[in-house]
KOLVORO-797900 format. One record per atom (N, C-alpha, C): residue in three letters; x, y, z. Coordinates in pm, whole numbers, padded with zeros to 5 digits, always signed. Layout:
! KOLVORO-797900
AlaXYZ;...
END
This chain:
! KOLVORO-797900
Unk+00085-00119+00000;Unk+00000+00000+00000;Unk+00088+00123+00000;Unk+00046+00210-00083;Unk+00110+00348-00076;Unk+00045+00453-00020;Unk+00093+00537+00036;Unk+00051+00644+00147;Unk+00090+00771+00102;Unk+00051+00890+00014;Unk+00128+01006-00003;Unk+00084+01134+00094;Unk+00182+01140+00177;Unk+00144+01280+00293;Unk+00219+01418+00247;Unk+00140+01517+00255;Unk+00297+01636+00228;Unk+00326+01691+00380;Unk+00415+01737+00363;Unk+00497+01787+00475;Unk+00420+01826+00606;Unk+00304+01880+00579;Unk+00216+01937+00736;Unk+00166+01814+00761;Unk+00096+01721+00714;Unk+00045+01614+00762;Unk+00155+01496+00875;Unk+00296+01539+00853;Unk+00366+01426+00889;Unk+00355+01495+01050;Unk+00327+01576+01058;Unk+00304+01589+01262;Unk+00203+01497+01314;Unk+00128+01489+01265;Unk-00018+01393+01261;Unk+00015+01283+01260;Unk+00125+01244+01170;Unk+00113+01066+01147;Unk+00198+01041+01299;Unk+00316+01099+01355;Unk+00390+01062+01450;Unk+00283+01067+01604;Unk+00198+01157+01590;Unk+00072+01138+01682;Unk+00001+01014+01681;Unk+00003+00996+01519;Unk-00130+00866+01523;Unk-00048+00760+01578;Unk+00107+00728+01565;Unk+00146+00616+01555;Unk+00198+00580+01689;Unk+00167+00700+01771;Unk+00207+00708+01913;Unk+00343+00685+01978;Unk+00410+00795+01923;Unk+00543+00811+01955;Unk+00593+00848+02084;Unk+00670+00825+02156;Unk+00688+00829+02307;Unk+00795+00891+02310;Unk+00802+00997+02303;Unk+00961+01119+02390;Unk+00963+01183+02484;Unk+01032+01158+02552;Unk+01072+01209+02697;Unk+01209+01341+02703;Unk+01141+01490+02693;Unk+01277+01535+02615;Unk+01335+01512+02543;Unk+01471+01504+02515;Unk+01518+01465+02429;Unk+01564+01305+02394;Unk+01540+01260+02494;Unk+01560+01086+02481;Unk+01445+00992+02480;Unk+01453+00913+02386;Unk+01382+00820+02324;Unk+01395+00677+02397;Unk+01291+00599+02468;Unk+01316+00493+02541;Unk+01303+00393+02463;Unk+01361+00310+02474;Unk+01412+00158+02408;Unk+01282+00086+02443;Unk+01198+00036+02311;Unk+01115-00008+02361;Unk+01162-00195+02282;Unk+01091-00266+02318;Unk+01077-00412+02309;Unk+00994-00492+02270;Unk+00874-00458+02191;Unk+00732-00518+02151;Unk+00732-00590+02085;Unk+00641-00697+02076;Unk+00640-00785+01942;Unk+00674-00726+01811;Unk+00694-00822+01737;Unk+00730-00810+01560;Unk+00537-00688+01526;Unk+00605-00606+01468;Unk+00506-00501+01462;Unk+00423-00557+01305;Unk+00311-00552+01281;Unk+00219-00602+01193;Unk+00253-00560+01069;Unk+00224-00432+01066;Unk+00322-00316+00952;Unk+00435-00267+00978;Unk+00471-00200+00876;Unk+00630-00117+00906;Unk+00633+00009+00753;Unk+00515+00124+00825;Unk+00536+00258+00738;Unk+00705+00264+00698;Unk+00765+00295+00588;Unk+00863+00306+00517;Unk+00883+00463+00482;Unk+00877+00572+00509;Unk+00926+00706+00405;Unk+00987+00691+00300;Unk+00956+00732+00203;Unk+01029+00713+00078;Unk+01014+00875+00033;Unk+01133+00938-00009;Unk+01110+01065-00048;Unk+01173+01087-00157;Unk+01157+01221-00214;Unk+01211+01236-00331;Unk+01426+01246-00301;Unk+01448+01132-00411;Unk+01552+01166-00378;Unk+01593+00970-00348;Unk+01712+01004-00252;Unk+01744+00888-00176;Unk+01680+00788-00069;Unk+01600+00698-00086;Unk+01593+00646+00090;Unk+01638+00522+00102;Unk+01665+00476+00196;Unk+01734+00363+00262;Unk+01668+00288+00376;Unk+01633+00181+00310;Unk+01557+00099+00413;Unk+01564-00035+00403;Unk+01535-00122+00499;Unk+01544-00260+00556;Unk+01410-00355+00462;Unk+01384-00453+00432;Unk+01267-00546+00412;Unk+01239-00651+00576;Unk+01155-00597+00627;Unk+01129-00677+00772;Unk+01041-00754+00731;Unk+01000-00812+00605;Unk+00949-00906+00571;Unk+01030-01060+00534;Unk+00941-01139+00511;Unk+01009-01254+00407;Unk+01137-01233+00279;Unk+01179-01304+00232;Unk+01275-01280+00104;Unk+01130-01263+00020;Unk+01160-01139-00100;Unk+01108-01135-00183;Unk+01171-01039-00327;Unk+01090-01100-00408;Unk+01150-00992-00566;Unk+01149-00872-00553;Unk+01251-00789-00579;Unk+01241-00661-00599;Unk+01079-00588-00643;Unk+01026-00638-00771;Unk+00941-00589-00827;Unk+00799-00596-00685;Unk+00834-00741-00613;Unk+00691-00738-00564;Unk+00701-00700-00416;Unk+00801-00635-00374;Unk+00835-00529-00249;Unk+00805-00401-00276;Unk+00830-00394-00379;Unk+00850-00194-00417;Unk+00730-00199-00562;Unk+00632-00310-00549;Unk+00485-00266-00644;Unk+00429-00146-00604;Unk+00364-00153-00488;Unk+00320-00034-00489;Unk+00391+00163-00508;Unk+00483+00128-00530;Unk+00590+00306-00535;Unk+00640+00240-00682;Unk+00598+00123-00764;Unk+00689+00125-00853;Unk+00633+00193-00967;Unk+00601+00286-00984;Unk+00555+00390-01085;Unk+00651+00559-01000;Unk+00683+00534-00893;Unk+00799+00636-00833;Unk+00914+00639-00879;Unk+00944+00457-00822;Unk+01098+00433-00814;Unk+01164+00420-00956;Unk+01296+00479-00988;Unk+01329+00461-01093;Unk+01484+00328-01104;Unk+01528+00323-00947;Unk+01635+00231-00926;Unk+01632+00218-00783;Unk+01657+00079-00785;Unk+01670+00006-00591;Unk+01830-00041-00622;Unk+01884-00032-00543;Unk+02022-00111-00534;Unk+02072-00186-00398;Unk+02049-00306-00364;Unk+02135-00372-00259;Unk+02320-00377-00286;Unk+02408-00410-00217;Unk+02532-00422-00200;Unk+02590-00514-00135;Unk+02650-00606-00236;Unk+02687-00756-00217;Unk+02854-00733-00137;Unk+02845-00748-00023;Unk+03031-00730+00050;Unk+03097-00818-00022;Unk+03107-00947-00049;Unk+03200-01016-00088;Unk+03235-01020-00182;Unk+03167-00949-00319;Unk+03180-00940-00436;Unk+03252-00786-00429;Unk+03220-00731-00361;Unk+03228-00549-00337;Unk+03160-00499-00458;Unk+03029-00475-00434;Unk+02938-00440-00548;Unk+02788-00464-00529;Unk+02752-00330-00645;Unk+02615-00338-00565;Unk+02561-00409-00681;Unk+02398-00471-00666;Unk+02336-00526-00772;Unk+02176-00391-00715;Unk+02156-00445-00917;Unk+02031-00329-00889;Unk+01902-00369-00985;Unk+01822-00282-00983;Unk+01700-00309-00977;Unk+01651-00192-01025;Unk+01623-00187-01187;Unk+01530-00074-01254;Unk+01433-00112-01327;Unk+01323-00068-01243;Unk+01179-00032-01325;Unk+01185-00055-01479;Unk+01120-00142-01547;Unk+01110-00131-01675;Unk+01211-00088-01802;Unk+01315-00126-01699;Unk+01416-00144-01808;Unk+01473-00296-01802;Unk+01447-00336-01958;Unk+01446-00450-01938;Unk+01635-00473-01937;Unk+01633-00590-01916;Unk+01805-00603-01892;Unk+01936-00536-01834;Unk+01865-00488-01754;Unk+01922-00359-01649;Unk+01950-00405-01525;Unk+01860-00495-01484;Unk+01869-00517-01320;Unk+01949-00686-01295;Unk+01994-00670-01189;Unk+02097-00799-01202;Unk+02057-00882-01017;Unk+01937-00791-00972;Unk+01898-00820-00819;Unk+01764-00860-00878;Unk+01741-00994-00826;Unk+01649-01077-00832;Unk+01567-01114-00690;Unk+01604-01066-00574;Unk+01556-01129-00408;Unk+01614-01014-00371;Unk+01530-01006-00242;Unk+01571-00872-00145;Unk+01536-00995-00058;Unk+01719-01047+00034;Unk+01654-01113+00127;Unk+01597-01076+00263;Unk+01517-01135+00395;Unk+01490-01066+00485;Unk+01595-00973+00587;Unk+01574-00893+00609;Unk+01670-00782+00701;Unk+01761-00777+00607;Unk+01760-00772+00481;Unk+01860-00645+00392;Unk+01808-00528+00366;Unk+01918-00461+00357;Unk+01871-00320+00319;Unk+01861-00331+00210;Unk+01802-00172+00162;Unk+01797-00114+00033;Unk+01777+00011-00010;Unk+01841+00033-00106;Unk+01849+00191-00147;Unk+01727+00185-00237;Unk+01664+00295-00246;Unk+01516+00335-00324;Unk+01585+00503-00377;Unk+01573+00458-00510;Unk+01584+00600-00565;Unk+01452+00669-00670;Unk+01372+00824-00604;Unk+01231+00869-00656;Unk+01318+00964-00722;Unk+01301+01012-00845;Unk+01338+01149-00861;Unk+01247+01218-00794;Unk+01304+01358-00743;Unk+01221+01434-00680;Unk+01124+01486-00738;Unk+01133+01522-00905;Unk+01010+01572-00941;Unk+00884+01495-00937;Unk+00915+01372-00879;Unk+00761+01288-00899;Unk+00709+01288-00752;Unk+00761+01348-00680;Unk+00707+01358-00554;Unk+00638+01494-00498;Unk+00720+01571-00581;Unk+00702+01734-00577;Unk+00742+01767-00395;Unk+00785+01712-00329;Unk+00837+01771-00209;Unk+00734+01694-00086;Unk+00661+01610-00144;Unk+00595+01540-00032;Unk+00616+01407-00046;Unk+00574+01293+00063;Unk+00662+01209+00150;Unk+00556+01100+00043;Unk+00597+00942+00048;Unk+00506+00872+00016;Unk+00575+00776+00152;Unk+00442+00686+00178;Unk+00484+00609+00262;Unk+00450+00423+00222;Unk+00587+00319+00244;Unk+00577+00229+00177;Unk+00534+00111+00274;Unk+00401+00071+00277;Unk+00403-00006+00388;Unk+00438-00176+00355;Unk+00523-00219+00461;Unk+00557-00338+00434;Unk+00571-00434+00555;Unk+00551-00565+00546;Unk+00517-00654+00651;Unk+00608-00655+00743;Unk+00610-00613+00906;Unk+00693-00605+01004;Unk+00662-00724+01078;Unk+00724-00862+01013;Unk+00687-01030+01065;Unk+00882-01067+01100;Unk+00934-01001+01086;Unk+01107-01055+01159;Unk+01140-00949+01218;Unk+01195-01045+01320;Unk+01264-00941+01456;Unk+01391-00995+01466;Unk+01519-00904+01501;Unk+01589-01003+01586;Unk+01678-01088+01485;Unk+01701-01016+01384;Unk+01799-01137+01263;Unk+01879-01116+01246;Unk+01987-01240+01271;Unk+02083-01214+01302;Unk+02176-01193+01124;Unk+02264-01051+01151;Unk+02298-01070+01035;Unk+02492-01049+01024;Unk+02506-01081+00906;Unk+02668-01137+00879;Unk+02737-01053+00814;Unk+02791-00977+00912;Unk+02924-00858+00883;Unk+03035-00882+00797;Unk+03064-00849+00677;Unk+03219-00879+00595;Unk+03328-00790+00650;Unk+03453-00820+00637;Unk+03537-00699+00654;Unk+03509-00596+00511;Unk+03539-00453+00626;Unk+03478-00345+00513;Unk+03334-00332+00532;Unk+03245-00254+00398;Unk+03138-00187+00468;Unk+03045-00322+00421;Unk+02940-00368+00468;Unk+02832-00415+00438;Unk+02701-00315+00489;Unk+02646-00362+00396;Unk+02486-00267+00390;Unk+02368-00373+00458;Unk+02333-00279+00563;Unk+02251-00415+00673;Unk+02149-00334+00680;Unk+01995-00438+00731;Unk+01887-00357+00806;Unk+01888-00377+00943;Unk+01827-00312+01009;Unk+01826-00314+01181;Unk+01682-00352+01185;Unk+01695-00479+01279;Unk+01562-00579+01309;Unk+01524-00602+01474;Unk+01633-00500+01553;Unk+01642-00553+01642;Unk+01560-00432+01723;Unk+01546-00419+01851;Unk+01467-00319+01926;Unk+01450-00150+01894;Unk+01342-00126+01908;Unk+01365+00024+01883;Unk+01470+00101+02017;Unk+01502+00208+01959;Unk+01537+00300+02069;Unk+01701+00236+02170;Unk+01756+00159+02031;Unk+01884+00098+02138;Unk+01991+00201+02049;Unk+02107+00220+02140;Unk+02190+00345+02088;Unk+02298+00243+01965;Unk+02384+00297+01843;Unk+02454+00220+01790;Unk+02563+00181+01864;Unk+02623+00233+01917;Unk+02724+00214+02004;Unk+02721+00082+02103;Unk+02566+00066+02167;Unk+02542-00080+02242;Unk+02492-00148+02171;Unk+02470-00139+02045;Unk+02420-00248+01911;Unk+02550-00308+01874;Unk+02673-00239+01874;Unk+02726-00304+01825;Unk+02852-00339+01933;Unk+02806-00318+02021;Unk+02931-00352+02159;Unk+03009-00480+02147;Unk+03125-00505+02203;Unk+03182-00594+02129;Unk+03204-00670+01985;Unk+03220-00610+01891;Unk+03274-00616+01734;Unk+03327-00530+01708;Unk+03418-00563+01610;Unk+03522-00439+01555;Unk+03455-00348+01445;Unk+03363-00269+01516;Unk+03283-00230+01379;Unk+03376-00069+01444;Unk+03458-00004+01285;Unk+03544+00126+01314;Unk+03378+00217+01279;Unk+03275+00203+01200;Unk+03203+00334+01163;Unk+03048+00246+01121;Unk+02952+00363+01141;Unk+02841+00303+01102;Unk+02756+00410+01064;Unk+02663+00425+00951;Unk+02598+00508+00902;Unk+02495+00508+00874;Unk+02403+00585+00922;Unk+02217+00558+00929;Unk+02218+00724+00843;Unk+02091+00664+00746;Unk+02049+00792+00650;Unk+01939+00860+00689;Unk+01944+01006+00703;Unk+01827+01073+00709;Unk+01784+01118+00545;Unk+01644+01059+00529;Unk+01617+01073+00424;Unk+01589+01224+00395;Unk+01494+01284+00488;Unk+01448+01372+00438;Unk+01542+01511+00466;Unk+01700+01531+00497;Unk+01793+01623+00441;Unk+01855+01516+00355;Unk+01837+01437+00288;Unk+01987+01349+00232;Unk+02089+01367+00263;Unk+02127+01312+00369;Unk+02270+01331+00453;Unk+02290+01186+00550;Unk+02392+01162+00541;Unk+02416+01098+00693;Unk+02459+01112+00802;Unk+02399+01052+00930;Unk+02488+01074+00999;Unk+02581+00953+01096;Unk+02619+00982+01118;Unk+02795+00889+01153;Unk+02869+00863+01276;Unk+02886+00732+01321;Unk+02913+00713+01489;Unk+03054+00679+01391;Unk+03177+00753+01462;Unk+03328+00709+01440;Unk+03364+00671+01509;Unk+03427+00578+01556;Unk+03572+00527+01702;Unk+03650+00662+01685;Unk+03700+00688+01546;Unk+03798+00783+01519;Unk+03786+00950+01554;Unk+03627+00989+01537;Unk+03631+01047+01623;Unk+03593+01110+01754;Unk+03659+01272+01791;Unk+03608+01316+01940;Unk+03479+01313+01923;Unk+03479+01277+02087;Unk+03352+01239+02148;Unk+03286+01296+02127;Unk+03245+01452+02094;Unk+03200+01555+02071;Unk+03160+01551+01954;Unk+03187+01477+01882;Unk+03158+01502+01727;Unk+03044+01370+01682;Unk+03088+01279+01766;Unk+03059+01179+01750;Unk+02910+01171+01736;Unk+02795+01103+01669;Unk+02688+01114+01645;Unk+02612+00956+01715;Unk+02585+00892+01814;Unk+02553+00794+01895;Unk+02443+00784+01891;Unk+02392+00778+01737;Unk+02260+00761+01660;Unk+02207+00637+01732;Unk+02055+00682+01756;Unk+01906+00598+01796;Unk+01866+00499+01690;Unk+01877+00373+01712;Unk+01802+00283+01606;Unk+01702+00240+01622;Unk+01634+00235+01456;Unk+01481+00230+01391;Unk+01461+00096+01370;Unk+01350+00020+01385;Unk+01332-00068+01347;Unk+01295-00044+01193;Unk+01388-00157+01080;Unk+01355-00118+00970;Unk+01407-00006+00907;Unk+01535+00041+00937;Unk+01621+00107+00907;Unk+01721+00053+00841;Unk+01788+00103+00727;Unk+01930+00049+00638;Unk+02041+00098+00778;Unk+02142+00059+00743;Unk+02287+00103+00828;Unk+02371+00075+00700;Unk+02479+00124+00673;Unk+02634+00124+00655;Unk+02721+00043+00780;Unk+02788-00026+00750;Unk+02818-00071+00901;Unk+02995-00104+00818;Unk+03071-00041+00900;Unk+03230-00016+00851;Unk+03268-00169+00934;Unk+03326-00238+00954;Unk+03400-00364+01010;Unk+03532-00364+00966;Unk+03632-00379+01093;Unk+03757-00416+01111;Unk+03816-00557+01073;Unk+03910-00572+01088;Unk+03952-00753+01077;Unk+03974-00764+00971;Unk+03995-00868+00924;Unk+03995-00980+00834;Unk+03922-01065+00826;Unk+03800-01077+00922;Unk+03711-01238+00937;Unk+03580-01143+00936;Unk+03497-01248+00875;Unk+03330-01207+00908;Unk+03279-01228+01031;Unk+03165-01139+01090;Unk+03104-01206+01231;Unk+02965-01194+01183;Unk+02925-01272+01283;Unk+02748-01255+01296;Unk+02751-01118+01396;Unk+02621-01029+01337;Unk+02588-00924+01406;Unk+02422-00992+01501;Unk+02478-00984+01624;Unk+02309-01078+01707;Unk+02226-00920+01721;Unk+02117-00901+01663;Unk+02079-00780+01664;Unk+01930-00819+01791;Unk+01952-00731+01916;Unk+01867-00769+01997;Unk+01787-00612+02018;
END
C-alpha cells in the first residue's frame, strides 16, 4: 500500500502512531514483531530494511513502482552493488531482497514534488541475526527500537556506522575515530538500512537484539 502525505500532515502521522519522547531521549522499547512497518520514501534517496520474508524486488516496491526509478542492494563479498530498474528490461541484475537487507530506493524528486510517500511493508522478523564482511556491508536493523549504535554493536570491531536521514539526504555517523563531541551515537529504527564499517579480516554474525 502506498501512502502520499505532504509535509504538514507528517506531525499527525507521529501522533497517530504514538510516539513516546521524553525530552530529548527516546526509550528503548521491546514489543512484538510489529504487523506493519510505514517506510518514508522521499524524493531523492531512501534507505531501508525489508522486515518481511525474502522477496522480488518488483513485488516489495509494487506499490511506489511507478515512483521508483532504481533500488540497489550491496553484495560485501563481491564489493558491489546489484540493482533493480523499473522497466528497463536487462538492467537489473537483483532478483531477491533477502529478509533484514537493506535497500536503497531511488524517486526522482520531481515525482514527488516535495511530499513524503509512505511504503508499507510486513513487520513479521525481529531479531535477525545478520553477517558482517570486513569493510562496509549494507545491513537492516531488526532488532529493538530506541537501542543506541554504540550498544548495538558492543563488542565487534565495527570502526564506523551510518544511518540515512532521508528527508535532508545526509548521513549521519558514529566514528571510534572520532572526538567524542563530534561523535553522532545515533538511535536505532526498526527497519532502518545502516552502513556498518568492520575491522579484521574475518566475518562475524551481528546478534541484533
Amino acid at each position: 500500500m502506498r501512502v502520499v502525505l505532504t509535509s504538514q500532515l507528517l506531525f499527525v502521522l507521529v501522533l497517530a502512531l504514538g510516539v513516546s519522547v521524553v525530552g530529548s531521549a527516546v526509550r528503548a522499547q521491546e514489543p512484538g514483531p510489529p504487523q506493519t512497518v510505514l517506510q518514508p520514501i522521499v524524493g531523492g534517496w531512501s534507505l531501508l530494511a525489508n522486515t518481511g520474508p525474502a522477496v522480488a524486488p518488483r513485488t516489495l516496491l509494487d506499490p511506489i513502482d511507478d515512483l521508483v526509478t532504481a533500488a540497489f542492494t550491496f553484495d560485501p563479498v563481491l564489493d558491489r552493488f546489484r540493482s533493480y530498474r523499473p522497466g528497463v528490461g536487462g538492467a537489473s541484475d537483483l532478483t531477491q531482497v533477502d529478509s533484514g537487507a537493506a535497500l536503497w530506493v531511488f524517486v526522482p524528486p520531481s515525482r514527488l514534488g516535495g511530499d513524503v510517500a509512505f511504503l508499507e511493508l510486513p513487520g513479521s522478523e525481529r531479531g535477525l541475526p545478520a553477517t558482517l564482511q570486513p569493510g562496509f556491508t549494507l545491513v537492516g536493523w531488526t532488532g529493538a527500537e530506541g537501542v543506541r549504535i554504540s550498544e548495538a554493536v558492543a563488542g565487534l570491531p565495527v570502526r564506523r556506522a551510518y544511518q540515512w536521514e532521508g528527508a535532508l539526504q545526509r548521513f549521519r555517523i558514529w566514528d571510534l575515530n572520532l572526538p567524542g563531541v563530534l561523535n553522532d551515537d545515533f538511535l536505532l529504527e526498526y527497519g532502518a538500512g545502516l552502513w556498518i564499517d568492520l575491522g579484521g579480516g574475518e566475518s562475524v554474525v551481528w546478534e541484533q537484539e
